[in-house]
C-alpha positions in Angstrom: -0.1 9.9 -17.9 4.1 10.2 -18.1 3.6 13.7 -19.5 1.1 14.6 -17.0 3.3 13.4 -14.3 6.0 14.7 -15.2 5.4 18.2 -15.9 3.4 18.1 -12.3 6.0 15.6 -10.2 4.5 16.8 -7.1 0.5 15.9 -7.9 -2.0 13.9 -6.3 -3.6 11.3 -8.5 -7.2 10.2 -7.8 -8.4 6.7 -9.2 -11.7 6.3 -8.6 -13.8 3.4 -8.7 -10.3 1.6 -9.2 -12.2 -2.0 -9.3 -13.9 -1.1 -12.9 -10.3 -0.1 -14.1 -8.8 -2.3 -17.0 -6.6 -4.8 -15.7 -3.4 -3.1 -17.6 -3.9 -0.8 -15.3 -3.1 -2.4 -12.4 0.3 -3.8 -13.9 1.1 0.1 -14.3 0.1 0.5 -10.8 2.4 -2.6 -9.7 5.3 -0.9 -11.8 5.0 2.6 -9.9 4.5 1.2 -6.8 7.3 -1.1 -7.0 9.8 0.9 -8.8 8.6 4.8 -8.0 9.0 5.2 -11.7 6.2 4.8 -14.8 7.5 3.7 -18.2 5.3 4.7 -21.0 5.0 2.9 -24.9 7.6 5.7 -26.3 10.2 4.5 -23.5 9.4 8.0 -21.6 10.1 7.5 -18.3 8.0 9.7 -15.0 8.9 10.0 -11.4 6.0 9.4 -9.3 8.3 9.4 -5.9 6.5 12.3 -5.1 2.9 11.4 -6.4 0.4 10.4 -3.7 -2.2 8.1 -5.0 -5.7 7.9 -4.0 -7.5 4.8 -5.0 -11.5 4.5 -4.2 -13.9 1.5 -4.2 -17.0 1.0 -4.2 -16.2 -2.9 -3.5 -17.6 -3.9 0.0 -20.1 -1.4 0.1 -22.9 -3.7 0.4 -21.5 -5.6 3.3 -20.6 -1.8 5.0 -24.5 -1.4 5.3 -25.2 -4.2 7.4 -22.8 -1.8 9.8 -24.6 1.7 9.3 -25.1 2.9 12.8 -22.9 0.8 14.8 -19.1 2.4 13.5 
């Protein structure tokens, strides 16, 4: 993803479905969110101050159709 990022610095990034992701992902996702920065295995590091990040669930879903019709 650092090479990605970083031959695309102003990109959007879509995760979707973000609760099935690994849970090493979401220590990535704490490290760019925290720092703006993304430090790979090779010690590559990529900007993502100018990334916007789309995360989708699907978690609460179920409850949501209790609501259908009323929001």
């Amino acid at each position: 993803m650092t090479e990605a990022i970083t031959k695309n610095p102003h990109t959007v990034l879509l995760l979707d479905e973000i609760e099935k992701a690994h849970p090493d992902v979401f220590n990535l996702l704490l490290q760019v969110m925290d720092y703006g920065t993304l430090t790979d295995n090779n010690g590559r590091k990529a900007d993502f101050r100018n990334v916007i990040i789309i995360m989708t669930t699907n978690a609460g879903a179920k409850n949501r159709e209790r609501f259908d019709g009323f929001c």
